[in-house]
C-alpha positions as CSV (number, residue, x, y, z in Angstrom):
1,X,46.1,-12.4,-77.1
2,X,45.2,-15.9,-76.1
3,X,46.9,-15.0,-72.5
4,X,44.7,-11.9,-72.4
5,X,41.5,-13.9,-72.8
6,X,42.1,-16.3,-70.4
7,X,43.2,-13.7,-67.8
8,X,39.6,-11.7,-68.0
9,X,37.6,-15.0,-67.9
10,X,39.4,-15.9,-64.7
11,X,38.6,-12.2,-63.2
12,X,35.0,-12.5,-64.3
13,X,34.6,-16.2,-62.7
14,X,36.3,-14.4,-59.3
15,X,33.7,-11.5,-59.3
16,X,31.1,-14.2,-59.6
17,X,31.9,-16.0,-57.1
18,X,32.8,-13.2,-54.7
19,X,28.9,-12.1,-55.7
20,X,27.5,-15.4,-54.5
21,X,29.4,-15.3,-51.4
22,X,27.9,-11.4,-50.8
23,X,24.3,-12.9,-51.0
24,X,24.7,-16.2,-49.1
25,X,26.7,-13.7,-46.2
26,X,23.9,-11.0,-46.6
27,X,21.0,-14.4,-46.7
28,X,22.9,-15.7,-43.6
29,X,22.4,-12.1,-41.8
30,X,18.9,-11.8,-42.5
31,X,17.9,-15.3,-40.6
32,X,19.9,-14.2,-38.1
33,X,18.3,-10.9,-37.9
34,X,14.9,-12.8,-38.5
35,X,15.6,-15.1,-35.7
36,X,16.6,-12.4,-33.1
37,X,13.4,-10.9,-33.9
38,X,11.6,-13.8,-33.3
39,X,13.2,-14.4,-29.8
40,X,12.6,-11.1,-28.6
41,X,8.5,-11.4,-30.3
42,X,8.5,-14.6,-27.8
43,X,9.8,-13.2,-24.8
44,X,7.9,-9.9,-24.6
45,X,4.5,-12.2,-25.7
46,X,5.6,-14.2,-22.5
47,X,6.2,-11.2,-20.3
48,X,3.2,-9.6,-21.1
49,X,0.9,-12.2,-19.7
50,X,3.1,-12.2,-16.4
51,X,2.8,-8.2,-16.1
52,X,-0.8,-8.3,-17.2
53,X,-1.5,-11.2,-14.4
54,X,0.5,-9.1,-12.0
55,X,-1.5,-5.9,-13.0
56,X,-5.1,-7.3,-12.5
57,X,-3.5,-9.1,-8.9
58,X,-2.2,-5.6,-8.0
59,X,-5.8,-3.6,-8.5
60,X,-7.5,-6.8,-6.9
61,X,-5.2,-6.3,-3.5
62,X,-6.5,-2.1,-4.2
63,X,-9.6,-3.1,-4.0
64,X,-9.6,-5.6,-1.1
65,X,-7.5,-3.5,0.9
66,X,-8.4,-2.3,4.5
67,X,-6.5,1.1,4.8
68,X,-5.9,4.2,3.0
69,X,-2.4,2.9,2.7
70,X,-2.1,-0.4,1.5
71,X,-5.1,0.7,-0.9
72,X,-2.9,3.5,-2.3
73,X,0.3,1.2,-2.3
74,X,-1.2,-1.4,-4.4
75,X,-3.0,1.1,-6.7
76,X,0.3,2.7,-7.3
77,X,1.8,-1.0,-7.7
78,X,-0.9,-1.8,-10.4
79,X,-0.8,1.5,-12.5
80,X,3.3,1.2,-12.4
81,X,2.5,-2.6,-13.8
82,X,-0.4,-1.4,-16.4
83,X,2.4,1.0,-18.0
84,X,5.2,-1.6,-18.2
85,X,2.1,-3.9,-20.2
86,X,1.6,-1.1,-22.3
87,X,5.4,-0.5,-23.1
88,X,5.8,-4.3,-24.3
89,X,2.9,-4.1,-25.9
90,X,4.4,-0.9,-27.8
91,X,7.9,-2.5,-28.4
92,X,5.9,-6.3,-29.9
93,X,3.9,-4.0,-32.4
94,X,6.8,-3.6,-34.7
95,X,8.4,-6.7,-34.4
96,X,5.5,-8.1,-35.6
97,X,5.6,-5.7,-38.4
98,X,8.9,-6.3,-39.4
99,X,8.6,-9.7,-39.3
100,X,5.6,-10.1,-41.7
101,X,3.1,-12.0,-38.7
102,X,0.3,-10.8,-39.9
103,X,-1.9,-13.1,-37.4
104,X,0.3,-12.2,-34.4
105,X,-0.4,-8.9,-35.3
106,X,-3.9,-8.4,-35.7
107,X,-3.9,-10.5,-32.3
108,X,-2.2,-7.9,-30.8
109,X,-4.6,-5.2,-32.3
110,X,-7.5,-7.4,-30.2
111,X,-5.2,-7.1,-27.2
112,X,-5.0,-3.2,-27.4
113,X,-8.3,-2.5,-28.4
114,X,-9.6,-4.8,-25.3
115,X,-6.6,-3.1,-23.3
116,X,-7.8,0.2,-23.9
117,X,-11.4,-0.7,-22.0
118,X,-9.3,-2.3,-19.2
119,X,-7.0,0.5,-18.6
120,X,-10.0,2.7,-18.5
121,X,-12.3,1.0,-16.6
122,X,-9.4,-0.1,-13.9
123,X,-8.5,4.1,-13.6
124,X,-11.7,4.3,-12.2
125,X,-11.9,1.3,-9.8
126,X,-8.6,1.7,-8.3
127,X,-9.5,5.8,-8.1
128,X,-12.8,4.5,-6.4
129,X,-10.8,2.2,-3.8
130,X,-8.1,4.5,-2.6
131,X,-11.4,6.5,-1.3
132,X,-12.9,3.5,0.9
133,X,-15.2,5.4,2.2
134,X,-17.2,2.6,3.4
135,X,-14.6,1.4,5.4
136,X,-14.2,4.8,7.1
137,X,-17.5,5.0,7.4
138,X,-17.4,1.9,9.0
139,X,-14.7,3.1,11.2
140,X,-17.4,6.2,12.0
141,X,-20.0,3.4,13.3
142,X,-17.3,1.4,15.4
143,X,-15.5,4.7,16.7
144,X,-17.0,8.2,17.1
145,X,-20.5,7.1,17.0
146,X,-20.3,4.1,19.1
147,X,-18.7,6.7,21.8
148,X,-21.6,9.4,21.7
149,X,-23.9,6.4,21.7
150,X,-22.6,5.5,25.4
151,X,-22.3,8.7,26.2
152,X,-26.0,9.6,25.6
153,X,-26.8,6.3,27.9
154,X,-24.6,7.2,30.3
155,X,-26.5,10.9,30.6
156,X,-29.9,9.1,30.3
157,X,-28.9,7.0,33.4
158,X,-27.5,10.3,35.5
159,X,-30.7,11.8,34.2
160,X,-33.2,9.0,35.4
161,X,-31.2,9.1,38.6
162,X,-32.1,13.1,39.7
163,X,-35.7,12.5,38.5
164,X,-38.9,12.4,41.2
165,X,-40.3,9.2,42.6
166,X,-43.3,10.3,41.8
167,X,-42.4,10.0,37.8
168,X,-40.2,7.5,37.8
169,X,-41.8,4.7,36.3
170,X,-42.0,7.4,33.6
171,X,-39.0,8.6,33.2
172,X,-37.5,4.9,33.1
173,X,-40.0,4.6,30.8
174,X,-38.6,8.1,28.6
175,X,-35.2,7.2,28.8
176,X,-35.5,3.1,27.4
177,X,-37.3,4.7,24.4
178,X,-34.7,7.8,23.7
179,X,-31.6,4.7,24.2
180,X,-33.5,2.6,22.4
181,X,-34.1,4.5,19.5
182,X,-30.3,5.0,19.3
183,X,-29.1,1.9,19.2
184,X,-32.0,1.2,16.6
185,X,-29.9,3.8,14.4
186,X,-26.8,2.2,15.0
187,X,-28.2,-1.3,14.2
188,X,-29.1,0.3,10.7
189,X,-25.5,2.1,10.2
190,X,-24.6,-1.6,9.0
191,X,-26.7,-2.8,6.7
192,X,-26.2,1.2,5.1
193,X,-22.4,0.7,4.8
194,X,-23.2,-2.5,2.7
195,X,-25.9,-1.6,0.6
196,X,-25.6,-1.1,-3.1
197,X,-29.4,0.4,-3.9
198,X,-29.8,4.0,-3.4
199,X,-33.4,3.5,-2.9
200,X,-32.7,1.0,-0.4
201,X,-30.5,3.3,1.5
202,X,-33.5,6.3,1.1
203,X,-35.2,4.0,3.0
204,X,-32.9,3.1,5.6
205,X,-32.0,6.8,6.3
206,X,-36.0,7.3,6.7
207,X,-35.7,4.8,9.5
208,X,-33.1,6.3,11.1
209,X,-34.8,9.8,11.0
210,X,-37.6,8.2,12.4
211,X,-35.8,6.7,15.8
212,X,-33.7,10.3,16.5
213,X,-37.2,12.0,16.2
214,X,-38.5,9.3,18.7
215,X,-35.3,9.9,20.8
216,X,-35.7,13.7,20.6
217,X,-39.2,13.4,21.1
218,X,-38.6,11.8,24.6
219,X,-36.0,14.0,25.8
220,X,-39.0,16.6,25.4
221,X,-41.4,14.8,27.6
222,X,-38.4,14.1,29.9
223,X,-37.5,18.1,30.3
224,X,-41.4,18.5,31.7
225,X,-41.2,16.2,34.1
226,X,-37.5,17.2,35.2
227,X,-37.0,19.7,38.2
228,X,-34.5,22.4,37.1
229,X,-32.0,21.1,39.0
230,X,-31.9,18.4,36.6
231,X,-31.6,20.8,33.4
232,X,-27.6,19.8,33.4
233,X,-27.8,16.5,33.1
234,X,-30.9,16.4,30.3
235,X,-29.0,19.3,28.5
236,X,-25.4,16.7,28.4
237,X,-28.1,13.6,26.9
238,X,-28.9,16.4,24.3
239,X,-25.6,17.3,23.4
240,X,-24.4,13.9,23.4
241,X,-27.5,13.1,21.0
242,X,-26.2,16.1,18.3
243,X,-22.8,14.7,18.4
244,X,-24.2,11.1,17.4
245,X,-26.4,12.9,15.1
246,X,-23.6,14.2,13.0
247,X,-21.4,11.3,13.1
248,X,-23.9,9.7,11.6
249,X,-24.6,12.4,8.9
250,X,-21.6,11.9,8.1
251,X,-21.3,8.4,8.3
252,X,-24.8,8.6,5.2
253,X,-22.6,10.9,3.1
254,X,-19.2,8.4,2.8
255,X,-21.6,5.3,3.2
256,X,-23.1,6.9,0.1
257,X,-20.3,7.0,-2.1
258,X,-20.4,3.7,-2.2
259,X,-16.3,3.8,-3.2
260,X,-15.7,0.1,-1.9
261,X,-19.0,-1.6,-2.5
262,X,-18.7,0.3,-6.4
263,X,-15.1,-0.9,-7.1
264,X,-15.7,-4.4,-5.7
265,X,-19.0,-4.6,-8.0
266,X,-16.6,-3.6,-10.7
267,X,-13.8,-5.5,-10.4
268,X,-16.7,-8.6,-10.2
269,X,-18.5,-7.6,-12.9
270,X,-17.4,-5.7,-16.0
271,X,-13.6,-6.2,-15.2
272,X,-13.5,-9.9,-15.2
273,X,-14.8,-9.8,-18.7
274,X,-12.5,-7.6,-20.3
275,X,-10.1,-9.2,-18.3
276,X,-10.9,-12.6,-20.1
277,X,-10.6,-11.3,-22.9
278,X,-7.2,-9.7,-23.2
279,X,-5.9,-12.7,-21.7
280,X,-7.3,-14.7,-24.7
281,X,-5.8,-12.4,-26.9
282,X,-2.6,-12.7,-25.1
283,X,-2.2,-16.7,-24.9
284,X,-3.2,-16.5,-28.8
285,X,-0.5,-14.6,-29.8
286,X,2.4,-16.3,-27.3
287,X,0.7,-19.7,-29.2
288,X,0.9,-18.8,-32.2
289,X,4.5,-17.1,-31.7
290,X,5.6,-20.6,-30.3
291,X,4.7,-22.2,-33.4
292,X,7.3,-19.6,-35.7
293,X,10.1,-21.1,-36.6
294,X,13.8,-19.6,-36.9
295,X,13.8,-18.8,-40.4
296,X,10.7,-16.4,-40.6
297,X,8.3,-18.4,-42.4
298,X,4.7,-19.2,-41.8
């Protein structure tokens, strides 16, 4: 009996100790499972400000770009970036969770609320650069335009050339005004490209109304004091004027989109600031992350 008793003591010591061992394995697990969490938190807190940075450089090179090309490459290179931010922030939300860091975590709530208003807001700027329509209408004033332009001198000077001696002080006099008047238009195609103020383009568009009516306006004097032989010549200055005329009609409607001046405006405005601020949100939580240690603990 005495043998018996000794022999169940001896069983129940083993199962105890073979119980201690089962919690100090299972405690030994859990920091390490705790720990791997924690790496991985750290890492994707670190990557995130690199792809965020990269993002924001990405839509700045959209916006600064000077053809429909490289404005549509970096636009695509930014919103591939912007998803790849949004996928590590996804995968750091529950490893915050899991890991109890509530501070980390409502950091990272900052960081997608602000997010949110960035990815928005960016949509539309990089949507607004891959237009650049004051760059094309730029390329309207340098191109197209500039050509009719000379071509309408050129007629003006085969025009002055066929006219009487009798009128042609006048008709020197005619044709300086009509060129004149065009290149006044063509001064103000610049300063419409760049402006910002719809009012202040109204205006500008008034001026240029006002020179083609002065240049029309002297091609109509000119065609009373032309012999008919000289119809030809006045009707190629006319054509060459309604050519210029809608290059630059068209040059008003991309110059009034406004796509480039808009998205630069934004990028320098309202951009910057939510920009800040998901980077503050960002270097919190990679801060606070670096001061975790291994074992889980605050």
């Amino acid at each position: 009996m005495d043998c018996l008793k000794a022999s169940l003591r001896a069983n129940a010591g083993a199962r105890g100790w073979a119980v201690v061992i089962l919690v100090a394995v299972a405690a030994g697990c859990n920091n390490g499972s705790s720990q791997g969490r924690l790496m991985e938190a750290q890492r994707l807190s670190s990557d995130l400000l690199v792809r965020f940075a990269n993002a924001t450089d990405a839509a700045n090179r959209a916006v600064m770009a000077g053809t429909d090309e490289t404005a549509t490459e970096y636009a695509r290179e930014a919103e591939q970036a912007i998803q790849t931010v949004q996928r590590d922030a996804d995968a750091l939300k529950p490893l915050l969770a899991g890991l109890d860091y509530t501070a980390e975590s409502r950091l990272l709530e900052e960081f997608n609320g602000g997010f949110s208003e960035y990815r928005q807001l960016d949509r539309a700027i990089l949507g607004l650069a891959v237009e650049n329509t004051n760059l094309k209408a730029q390329r309207l004033s340098f191109g197209p335009a500039q050509k009719e332009a000379d071509a309408f001198r050129d007629a003006l000077e085969s025009v002055a050339r066929t006219s009487p001696a009798k009128d042609a002080w006048q008709v020197k006099a005619l044709t300086a005004t009509a060129l004149s008047a065009v290149r006044e238009i063509q001064v103000l195609q610049g300063p419409h490209i760049a402006e910002a103020d719809d009012a202040a383009m109204t205006r500008l568009e008034e001026q240029m109304a006002s020179s083609e009516g002065l240049a029309r306006g002297a091609l109509q004097t000119l065609a009373g004091l032309l012999p008919p032989a000289s119809r030809p010549q006045l009707d190629r200055t006319t054509a060459a004027l309604d050519r210029f005329h809608d290059f630059n009609t068209q040059l008003i409607v991309l110059s009034r989109r406004n796509s480039n001046v808009r998205s630069l405006a934004l990028s320098l405005g309202k951009k910057r600031v939510l920009t800040a601020r998901c980077e503050e949100s960002l270097h919190a939580i990679q801060d606070a992350l670096s001061k975790r240690t291994f074992t889980g603990t605050r």
